[in-house]
TORPA-4810 file (N, C-alpha, C, O; in nm, 3 decimals):
<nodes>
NODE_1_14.314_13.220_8.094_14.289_13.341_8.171_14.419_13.423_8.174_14.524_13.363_8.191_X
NODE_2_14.419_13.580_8.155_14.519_13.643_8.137_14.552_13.677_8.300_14.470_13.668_8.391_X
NODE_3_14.709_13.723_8.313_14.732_13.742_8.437_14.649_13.847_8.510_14.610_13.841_8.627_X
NODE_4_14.625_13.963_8.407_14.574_14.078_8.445_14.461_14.015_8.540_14.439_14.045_8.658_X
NODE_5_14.391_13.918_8.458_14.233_13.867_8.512_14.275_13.789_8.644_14.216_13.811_8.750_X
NODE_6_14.388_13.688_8.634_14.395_13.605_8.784_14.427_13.733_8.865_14.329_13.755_8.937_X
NODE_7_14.511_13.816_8.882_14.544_13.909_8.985_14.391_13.991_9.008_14.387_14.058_9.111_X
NODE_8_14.275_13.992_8.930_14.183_14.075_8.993_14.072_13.966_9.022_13.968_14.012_9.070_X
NODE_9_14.077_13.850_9.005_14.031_13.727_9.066_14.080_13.737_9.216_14.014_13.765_9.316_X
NODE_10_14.212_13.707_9.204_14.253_13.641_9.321_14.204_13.769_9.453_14.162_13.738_9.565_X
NODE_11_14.222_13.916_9.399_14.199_14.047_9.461_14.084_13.993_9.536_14.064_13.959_9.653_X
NODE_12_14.003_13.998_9.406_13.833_14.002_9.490_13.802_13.931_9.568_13.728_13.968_9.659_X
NODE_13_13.862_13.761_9.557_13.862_13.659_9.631_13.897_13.677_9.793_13.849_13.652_9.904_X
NODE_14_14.001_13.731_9.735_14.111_13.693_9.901_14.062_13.827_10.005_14.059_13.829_10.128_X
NODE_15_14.025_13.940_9.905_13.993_14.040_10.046_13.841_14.050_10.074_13.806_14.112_10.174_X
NODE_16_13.772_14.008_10.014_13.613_14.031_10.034_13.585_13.909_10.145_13.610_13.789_10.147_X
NODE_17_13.522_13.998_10.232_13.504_13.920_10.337_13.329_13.850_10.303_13.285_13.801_10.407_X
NODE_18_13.249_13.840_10.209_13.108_13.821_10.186_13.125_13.666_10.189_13.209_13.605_10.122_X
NODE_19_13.058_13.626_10.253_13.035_13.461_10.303_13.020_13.399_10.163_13.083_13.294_10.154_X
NODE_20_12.959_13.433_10.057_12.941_13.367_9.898_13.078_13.324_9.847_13.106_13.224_9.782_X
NODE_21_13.180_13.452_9.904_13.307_13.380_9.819_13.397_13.304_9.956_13.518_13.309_9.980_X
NODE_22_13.316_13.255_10.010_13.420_13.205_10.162_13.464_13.071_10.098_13.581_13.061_10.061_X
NODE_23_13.380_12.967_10.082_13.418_12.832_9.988_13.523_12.847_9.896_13.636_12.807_9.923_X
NODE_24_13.498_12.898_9.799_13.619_12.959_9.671_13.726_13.002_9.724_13.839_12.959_9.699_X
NODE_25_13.695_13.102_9.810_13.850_13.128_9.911_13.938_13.001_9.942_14.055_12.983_9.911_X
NODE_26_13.856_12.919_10.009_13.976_12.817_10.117_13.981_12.739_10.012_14.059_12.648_10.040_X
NODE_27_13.939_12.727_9.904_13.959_12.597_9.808_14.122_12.672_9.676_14.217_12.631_9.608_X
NODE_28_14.061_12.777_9.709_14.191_12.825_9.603_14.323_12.853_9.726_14.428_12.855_9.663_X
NODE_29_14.347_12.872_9.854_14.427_12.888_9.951_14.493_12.718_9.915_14.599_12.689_9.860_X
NODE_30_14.386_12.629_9.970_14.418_12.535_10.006_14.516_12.423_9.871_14.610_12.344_9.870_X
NODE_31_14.416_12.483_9.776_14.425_12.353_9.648_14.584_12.432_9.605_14.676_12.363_9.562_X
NODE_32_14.597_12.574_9.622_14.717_12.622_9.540_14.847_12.577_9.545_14.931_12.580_9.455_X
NODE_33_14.859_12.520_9.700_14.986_12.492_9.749_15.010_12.344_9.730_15.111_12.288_9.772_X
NODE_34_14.900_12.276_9.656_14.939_12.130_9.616_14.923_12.095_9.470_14.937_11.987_9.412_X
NODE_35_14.884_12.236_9.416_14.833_12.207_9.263_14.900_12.310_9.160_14.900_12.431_9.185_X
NODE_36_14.948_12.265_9.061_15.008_12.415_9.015_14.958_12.369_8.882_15.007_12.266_8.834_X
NODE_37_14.866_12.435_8.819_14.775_12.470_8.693_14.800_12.579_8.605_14.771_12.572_8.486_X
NODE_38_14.864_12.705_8.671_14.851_12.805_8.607_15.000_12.905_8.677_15.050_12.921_8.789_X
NODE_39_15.011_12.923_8.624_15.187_13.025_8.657_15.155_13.086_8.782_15.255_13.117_8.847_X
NODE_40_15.019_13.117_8.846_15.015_13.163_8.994_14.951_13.033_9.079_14.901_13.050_9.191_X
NODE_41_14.956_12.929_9.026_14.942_12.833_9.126_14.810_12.802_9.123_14.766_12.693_9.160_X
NODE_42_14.727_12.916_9.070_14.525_12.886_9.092_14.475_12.790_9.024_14.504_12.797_8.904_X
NODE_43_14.405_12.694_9.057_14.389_12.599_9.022_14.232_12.626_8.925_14.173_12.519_8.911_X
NODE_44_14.174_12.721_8.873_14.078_12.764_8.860_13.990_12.649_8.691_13.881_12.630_8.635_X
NODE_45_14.078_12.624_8.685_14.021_12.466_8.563_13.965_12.388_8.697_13.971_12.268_8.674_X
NODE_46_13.934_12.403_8.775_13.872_12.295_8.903_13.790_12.338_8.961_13.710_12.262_9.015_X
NODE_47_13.777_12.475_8.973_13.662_12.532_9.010_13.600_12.542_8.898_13.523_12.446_8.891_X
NODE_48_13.590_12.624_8.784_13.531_12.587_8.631_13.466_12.441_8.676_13.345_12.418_8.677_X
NODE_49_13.554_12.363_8.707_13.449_12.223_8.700_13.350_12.251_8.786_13.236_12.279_8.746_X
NODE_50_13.381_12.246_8.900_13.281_12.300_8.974_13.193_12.355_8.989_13.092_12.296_9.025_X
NODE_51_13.193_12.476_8.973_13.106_12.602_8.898_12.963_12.459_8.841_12.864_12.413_8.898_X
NODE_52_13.030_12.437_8.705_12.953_12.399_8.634_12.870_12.242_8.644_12.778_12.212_8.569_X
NODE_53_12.926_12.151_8.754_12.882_12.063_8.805_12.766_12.103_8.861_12.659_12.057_8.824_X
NODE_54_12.785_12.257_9.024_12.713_12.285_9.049_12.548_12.302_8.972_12.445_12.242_9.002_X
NODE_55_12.572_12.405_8.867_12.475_12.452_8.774_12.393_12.378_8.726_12.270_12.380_8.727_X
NODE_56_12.484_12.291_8.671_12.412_12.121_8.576_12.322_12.074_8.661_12.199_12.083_8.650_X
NODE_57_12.418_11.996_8.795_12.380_11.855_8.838_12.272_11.902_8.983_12.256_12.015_9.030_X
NODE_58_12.219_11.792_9.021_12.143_11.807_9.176_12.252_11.818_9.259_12.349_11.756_9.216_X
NODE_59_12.268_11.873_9.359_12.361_11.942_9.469_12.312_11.798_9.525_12.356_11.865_9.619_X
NODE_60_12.274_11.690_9.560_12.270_11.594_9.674_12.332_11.489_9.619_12.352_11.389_9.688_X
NODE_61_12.381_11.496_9.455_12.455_11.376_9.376_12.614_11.401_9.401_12.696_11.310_9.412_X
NODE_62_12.647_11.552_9.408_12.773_11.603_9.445_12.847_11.519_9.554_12.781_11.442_9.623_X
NODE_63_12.994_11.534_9.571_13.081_11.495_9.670_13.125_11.583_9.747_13.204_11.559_9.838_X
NODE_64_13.066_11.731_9.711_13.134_11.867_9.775_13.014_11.978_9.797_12.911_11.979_9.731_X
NODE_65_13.048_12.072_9.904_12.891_12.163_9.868_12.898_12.303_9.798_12.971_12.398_9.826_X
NODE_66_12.807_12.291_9.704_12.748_12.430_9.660_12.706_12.582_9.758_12.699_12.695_9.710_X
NODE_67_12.692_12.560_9.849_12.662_12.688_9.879_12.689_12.791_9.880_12.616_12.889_9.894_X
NODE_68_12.844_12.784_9.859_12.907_12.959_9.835_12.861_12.973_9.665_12.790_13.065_9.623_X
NODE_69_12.903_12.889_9.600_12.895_12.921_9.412_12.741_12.944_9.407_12.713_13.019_9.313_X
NODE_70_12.642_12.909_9.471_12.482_12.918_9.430_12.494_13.063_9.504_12.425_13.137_9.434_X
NODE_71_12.542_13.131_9.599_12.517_13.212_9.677_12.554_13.359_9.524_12.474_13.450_9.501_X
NODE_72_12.645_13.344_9.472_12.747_13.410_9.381_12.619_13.466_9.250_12.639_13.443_9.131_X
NODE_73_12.512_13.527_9.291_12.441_13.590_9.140_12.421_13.496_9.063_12.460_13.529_8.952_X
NODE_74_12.383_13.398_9.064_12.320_13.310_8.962_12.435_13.249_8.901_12.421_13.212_8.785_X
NODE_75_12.573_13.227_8.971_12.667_13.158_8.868_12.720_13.346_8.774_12.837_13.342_8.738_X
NODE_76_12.675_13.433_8.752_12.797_13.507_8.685_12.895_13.559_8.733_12.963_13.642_8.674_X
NODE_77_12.924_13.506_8.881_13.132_13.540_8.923_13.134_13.382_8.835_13.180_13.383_8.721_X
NODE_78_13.103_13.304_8.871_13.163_13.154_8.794_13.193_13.151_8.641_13.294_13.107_8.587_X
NODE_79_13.077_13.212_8.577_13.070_13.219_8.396_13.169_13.368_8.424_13.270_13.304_8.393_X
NODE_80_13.194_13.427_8.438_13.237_13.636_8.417_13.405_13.626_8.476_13.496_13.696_8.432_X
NODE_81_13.423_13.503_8.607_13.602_13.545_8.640_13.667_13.412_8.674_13.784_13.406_8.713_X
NODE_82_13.588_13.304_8.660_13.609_13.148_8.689_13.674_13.094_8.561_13.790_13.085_8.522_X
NODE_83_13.509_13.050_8.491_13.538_12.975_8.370_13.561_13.122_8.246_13.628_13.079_8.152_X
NODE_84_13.533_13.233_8.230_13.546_13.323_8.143_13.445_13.291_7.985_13.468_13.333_7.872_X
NODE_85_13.336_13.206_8.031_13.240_13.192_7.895_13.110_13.111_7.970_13.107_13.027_8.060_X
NODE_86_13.014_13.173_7.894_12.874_13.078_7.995_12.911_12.951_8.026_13.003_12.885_7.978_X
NODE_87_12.822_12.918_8.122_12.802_12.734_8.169_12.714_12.710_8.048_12.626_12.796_8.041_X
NODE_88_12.711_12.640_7.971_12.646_12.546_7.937_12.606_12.413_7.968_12.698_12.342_7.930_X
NODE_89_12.516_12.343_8.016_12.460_12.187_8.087_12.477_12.085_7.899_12.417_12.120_7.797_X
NODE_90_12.544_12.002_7.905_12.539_11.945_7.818_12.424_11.807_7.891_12.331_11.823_7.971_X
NODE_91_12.486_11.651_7.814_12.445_11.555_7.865_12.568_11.473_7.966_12.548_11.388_8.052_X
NODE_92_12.676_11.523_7.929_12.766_11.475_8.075_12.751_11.584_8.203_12.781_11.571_8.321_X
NODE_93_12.705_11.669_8.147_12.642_11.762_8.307_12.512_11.766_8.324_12.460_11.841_8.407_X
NODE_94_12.464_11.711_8.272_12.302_11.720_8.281_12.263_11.655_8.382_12.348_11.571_8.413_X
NODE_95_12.135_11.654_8.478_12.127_11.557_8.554_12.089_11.459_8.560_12.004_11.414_8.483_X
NODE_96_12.160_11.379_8.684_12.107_11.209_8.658_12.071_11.204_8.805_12.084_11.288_8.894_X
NODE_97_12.006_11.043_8.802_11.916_10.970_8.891_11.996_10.892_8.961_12.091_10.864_8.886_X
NODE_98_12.011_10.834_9.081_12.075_10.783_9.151_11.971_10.699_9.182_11.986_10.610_9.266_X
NODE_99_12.012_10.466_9.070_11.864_10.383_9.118_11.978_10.283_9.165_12.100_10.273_9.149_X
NODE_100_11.880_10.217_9.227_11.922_10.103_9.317_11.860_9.990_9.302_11.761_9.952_9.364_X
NODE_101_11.926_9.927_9.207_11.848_9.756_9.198_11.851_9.651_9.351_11.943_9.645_9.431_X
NODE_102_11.769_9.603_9.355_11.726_9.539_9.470_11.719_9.401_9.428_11.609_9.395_9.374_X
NODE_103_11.780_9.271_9.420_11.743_9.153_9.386_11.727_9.075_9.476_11.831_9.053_9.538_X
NODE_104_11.611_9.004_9.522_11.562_8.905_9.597_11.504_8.783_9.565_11.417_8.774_9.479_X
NODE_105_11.559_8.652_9.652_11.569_8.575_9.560_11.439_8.477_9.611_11.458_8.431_9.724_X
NODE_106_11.362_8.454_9.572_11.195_8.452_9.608_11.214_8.282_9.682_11.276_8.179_9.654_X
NODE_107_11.141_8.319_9.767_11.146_8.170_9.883_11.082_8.050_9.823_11.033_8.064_9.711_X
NODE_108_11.077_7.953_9.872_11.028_7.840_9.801_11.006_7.719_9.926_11.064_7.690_10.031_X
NODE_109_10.894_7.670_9.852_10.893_7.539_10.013_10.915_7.427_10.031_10.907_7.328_9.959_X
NODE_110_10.948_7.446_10.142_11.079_7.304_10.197_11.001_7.150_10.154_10.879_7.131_10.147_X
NODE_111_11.105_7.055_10.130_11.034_6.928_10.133_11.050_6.870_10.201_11.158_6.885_10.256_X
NODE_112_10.956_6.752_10.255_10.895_6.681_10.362_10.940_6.552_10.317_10.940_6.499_10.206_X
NODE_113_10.990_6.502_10.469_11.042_6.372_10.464_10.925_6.237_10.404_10.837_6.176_10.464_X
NODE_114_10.959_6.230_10.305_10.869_6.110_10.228_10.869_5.947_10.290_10.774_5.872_10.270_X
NODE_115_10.991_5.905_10.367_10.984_5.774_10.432_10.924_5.802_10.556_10.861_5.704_10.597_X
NODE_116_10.919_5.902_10.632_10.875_5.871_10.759_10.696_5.926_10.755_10.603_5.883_10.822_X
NODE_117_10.698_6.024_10.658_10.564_6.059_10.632_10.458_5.853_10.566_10.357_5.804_10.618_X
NODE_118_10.537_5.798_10.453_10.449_5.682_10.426_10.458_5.597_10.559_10.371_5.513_10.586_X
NODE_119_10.573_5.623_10.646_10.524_5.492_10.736_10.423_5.595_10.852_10.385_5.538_10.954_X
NODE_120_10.400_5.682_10.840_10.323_5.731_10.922_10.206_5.754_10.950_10.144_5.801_11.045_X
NODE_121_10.163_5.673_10.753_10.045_5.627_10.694_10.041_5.478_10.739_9.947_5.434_10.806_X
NODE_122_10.116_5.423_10.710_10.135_5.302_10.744_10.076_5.211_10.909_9.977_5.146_10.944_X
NODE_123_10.184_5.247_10.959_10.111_5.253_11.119_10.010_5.273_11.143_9.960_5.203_11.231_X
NODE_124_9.922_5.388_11.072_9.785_5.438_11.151_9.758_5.482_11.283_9.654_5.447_11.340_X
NODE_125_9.868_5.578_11.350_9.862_5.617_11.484_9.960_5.786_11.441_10.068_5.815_11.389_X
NODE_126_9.848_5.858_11.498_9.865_5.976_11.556_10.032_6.046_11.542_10.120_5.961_11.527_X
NODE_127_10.057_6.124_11.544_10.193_6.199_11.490_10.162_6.328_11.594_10.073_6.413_11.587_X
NODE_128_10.279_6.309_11.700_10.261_6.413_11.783_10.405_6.512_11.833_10.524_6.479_11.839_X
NODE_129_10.343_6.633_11.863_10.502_6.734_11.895_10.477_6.798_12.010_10.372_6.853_12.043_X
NODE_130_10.575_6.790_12.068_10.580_6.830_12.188_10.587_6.989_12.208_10.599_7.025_12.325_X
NODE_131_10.582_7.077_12.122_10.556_7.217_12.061_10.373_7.260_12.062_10.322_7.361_12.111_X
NODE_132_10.302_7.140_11.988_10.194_7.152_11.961_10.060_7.083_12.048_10.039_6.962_12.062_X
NODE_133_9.989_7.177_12.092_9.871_7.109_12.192_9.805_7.023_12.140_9.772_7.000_12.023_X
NODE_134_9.774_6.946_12.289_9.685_6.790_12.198_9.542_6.844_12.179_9.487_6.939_12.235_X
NODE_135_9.507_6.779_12.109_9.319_6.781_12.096_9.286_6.712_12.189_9.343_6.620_12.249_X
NODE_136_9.147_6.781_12.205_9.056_6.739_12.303_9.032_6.614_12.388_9.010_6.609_12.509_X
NODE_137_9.042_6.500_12.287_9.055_6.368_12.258_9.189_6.330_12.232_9.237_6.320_12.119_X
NODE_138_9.270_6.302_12.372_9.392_6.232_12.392_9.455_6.115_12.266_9.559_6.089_12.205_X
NODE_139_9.360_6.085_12.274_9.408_5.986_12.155_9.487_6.060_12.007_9.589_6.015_11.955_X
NODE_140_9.424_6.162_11.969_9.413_6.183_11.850_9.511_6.346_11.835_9.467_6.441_11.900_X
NODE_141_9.616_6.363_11.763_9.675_6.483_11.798_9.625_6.601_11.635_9.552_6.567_11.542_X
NODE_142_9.686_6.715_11.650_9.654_6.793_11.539_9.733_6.758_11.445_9.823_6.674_11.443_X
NODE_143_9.673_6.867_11.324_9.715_6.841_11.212_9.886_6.885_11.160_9.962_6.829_11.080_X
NODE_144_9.905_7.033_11.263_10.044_7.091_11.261_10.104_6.990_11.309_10.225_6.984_11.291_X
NODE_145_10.044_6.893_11.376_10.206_6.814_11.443_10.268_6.737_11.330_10.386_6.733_11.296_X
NODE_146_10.182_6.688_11.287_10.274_6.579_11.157_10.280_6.672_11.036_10.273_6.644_10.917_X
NODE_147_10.294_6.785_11.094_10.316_6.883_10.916_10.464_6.948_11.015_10.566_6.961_10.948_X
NODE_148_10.473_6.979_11.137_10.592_7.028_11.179_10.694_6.929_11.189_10.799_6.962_11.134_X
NODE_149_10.693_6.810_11.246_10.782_6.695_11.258_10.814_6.659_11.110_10.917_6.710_11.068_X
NODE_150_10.745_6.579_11.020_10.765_6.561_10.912_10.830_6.648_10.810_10.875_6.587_10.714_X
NODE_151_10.846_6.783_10.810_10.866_6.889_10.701_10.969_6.967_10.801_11.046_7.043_10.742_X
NODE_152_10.983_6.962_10.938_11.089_7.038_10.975_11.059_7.176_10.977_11.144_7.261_10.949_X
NODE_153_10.895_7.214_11.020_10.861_7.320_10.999_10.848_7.376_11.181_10.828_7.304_11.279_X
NODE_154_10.868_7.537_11.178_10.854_7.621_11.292_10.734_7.624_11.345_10.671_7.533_11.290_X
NODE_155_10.677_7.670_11.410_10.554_7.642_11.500_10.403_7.704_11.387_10.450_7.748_11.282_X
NODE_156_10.320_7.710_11.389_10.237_7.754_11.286_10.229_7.903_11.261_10.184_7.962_11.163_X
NODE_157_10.295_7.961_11.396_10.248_8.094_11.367_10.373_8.162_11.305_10.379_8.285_11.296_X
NODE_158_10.475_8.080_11.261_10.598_8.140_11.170_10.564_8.095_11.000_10.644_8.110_10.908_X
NODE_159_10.482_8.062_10.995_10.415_7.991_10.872_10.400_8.112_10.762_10.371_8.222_10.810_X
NODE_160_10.415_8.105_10.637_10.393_8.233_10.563_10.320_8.170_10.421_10.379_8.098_10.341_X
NODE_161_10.162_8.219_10.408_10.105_8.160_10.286_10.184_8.187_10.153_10.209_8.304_10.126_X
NODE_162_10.226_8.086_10.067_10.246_8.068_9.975_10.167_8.080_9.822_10.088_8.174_9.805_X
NODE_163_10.185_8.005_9.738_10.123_7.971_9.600_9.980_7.902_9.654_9.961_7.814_9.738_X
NODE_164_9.869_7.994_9.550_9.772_7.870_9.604_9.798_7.736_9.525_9.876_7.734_9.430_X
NODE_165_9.738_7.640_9.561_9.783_7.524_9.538_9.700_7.456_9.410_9.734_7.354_9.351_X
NODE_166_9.604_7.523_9.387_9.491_7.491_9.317_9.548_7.583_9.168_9.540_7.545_9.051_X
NODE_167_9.611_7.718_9.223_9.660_7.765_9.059_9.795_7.719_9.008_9.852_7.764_8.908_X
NODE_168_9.837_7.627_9.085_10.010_7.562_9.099_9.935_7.447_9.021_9.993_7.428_8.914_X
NODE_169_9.828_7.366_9.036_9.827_7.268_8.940_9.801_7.279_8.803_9.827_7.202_8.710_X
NODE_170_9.730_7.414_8.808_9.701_7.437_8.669_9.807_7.473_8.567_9.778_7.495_8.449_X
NODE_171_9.941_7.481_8.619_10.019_7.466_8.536_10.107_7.367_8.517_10.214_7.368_8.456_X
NODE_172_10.036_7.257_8.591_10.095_7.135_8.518_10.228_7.095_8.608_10.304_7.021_8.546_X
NODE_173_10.272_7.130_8.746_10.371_7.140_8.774_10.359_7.051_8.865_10.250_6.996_8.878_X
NODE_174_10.502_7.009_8.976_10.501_6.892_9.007_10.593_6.931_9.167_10.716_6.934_9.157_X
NODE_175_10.532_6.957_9.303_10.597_6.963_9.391_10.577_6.823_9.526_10.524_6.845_9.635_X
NODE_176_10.618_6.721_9.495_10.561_6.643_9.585_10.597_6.599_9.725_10.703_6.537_9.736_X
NODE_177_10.533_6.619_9.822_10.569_6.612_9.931_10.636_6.760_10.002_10.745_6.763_10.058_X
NODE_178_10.548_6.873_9.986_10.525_6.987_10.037_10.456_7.037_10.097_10.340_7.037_10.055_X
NODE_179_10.484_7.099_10.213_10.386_7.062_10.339_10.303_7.220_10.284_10.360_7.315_10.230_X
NODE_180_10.186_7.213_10.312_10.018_7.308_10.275_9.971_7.323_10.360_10.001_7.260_10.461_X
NODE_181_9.855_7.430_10.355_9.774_7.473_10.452_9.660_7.533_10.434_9.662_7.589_10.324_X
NODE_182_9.541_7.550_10.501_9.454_7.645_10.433_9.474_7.772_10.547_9.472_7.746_10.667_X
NODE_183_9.490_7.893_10.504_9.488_8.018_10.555_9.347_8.128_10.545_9.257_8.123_10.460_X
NODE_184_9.360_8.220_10.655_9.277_8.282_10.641_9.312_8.407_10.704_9.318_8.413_10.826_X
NODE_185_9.335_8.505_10.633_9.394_8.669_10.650_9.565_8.620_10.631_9.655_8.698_10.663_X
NODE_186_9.577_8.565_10.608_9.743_8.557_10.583_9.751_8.445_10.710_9.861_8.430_10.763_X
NODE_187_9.639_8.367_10.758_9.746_8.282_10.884_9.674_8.164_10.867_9.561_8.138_10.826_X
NODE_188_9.789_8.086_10.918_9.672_7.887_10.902_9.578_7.930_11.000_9.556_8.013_11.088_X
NODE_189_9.526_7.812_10.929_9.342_7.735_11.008_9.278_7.634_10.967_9.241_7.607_10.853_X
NODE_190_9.266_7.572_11.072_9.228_7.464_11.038_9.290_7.374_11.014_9.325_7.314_11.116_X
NODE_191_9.335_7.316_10.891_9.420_7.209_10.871_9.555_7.228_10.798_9.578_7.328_10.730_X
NODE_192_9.643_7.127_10.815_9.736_7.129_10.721_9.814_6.978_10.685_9.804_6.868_10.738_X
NODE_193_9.888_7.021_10.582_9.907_6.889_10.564_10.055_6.849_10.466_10.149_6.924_10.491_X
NODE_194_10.080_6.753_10.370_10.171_6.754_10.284_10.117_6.700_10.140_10.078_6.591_10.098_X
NODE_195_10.135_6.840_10.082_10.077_6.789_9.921_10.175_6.649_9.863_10.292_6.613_9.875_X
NODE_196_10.059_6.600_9.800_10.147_6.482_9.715_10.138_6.494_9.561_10.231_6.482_9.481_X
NODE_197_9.989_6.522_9.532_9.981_6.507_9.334_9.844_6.616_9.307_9.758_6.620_9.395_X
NODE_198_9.832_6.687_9.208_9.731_6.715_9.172_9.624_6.584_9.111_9.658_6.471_9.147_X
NODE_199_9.514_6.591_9.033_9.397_6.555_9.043_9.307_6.555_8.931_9.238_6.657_8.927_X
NODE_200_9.286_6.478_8.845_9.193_6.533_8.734_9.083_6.593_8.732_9.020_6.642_8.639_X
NODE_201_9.043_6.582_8.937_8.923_6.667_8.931_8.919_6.798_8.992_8.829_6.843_9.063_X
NODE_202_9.046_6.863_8.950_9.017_7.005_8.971_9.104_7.018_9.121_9.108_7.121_9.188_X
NODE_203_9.150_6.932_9.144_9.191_6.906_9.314_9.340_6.889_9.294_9.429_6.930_9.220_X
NODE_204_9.317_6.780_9.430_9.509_6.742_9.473_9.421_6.620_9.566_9.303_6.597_9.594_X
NODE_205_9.576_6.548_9.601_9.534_6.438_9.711_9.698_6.521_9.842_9.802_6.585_9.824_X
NODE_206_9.618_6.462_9.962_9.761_6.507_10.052_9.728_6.465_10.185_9.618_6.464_10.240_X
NODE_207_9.858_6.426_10.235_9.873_6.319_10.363_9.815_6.412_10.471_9.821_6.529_10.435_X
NODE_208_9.761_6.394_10.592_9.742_6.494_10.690_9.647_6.414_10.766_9.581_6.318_10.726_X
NODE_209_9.652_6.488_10.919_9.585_6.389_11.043_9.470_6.486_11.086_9.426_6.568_11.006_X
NODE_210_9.427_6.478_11.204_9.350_6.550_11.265_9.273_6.537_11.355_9.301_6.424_11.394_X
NODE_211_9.186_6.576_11.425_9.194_6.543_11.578_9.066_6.456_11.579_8.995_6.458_11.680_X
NODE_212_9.025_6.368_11.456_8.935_6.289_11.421_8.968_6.210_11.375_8.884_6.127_11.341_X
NODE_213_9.108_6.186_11.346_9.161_6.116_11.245_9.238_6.037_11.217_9.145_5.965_11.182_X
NODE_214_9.333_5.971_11.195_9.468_5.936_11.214_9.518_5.965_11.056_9.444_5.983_10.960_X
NODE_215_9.681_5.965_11.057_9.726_5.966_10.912_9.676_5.909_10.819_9.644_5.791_10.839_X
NODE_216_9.650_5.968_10.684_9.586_5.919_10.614_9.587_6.006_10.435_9.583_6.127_10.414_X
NODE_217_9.592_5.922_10.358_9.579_6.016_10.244_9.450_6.077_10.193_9.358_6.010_10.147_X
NODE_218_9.449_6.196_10.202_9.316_6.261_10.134_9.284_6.310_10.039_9.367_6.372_9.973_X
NODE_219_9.176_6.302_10.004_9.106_6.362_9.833_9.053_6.513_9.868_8.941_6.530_9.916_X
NODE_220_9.128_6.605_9.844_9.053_6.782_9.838_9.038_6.800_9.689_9.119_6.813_9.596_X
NODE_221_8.922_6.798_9.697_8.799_6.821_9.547_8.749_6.955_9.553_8.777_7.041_9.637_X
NODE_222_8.655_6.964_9.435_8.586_7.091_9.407_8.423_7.000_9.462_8.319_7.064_9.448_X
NODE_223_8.412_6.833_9.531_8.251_6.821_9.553_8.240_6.941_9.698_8.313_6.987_9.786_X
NODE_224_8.098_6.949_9.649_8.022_7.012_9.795_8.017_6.923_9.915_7.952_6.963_10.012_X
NODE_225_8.081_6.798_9.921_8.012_6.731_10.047_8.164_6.701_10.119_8.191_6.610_10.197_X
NODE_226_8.256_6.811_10.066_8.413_6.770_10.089_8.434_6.849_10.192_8.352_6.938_10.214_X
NODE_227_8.506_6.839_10.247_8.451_6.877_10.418_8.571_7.012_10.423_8.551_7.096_10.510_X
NODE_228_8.682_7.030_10.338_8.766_7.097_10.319_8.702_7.180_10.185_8.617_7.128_10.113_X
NODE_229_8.758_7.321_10.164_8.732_7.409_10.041_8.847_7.417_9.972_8.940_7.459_10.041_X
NODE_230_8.884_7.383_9.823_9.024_7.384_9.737_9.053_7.473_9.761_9.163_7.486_9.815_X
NODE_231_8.982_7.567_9.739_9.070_7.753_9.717_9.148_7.804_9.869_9.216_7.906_9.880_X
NODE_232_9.125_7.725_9.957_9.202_7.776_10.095_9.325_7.691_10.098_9.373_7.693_10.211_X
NODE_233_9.396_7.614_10.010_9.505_7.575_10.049_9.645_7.654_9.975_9.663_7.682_9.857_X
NODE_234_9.710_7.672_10.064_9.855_7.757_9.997_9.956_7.633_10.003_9.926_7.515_10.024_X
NODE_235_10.099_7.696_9.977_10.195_7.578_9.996_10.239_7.686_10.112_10.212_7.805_10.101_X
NODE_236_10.293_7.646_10.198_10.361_7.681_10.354_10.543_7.692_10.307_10.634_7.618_10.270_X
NODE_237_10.518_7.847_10.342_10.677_7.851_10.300_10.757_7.965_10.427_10.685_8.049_10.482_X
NODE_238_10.920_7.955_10.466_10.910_8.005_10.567_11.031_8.099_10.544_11.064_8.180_10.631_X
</nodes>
């Protein structure tokens, strides 16, 4: 830029009182006395950037605001006494997207104490928590109690359905001694228990009590006379 041009820059700048060049004002006041670019101190290779950041990029990706340079005729004080040749938007001014990867690291369910669960088969007496109400029949407690004591699990209603359990065997996979449940709208019911093995018949077998019952290992099948339905069991994960 020739001097002739900074002295009728700086003119227009410094005495026009129009709010469009108010930004450009305090930035060339301010930046001059710490920046020396040009034999009068104007730092105007920085506004040029500017200018043309503006033009290019989204104004909400910026670190600074546009409003006086957008105010300025479409950018021609910026292209006509700034930069002295059009803006052109290349691909380093072009605009970009501001993404945000999110990685979460997917829950998985806890395992269940395997010695105290077989002697709990063993014994043949009731598995009870002092968290969980008895059944009807004193004798005999629910099914959450020996799925909360045994597995170290929160009360049922912190329970969150998992994998169903029935498409977990079909791939051949192997979680044993993981406490299950059958759900219904996203919440247990009914029973629960601790998976042990899938089944050649389409099933699983898994430890669990109930207020009829005492510990015991059970067969959940695809027969009709099975008092449980396969497709309602998830694995219980928290």
């Amino acid at each position: 830029m020739t001097s002739r041009r900074l002295v009728v820059l700086l003119f227009l700048i410094i005495t026009t009182d129009s709010p469009c060049f108010a930004d450009i004002k305090k930035r060339l006041m301010l930046e001059s006395s710490s920046s020396v670019s040009t034999t009068t101190g104007v730092p105007t290779d920085k506004l040029c950037e500017e200018c043309t950041l503006c033009k290019c990029r989204p104004h909400d990706l910026l670190d600074f605001a546009c409003s006086s340079i957008i105010a300025t005729d479409n950018y021609h004080f910026c292209e006509n006494f700034i930069c002295m040749h059009p803006i052109t938007c290349s691909r380093d001014t072009s605009p970009t997207t501001k993404t945000t990867t999110t990685t979460t690291t997917p829950r998985l369910p806890v395992t269940c104490n395997k010695t105290s669960l077989i002697e709990a088969v063993a014994v043949n007496r009731p598995v009870t928590h002092p968290l969980v109400s008895p059944c009807s029949n004193p004798y005999y407690s629910p099914p959450e109690a020996l799925t909360i004591k045994h597995c170290a699990l929160p009360l049922a209603s912190g329970w969150t359905k998992g994998q169903k359990v029935v498409d977990f065997c079909h791939t051949n996979g192997t979680l044993p001694y993981t406490p299950i449940s059958t759900f219904s709208h996203g919440h247990h019911e009914e029973i629960s228990g601790v998976f042990l093995h899938c089944t050649d018949k389409g099933g699983f077998k898994m430890i669990a009590q109930s207020c009829t019952a005492t510990p015991s290992v059970m067969d959940i099948n695809t027969a009709h006379d099975s008092p449980y339905h396969v497709q309602d069991f998830h694995f219980i994960i928290i």
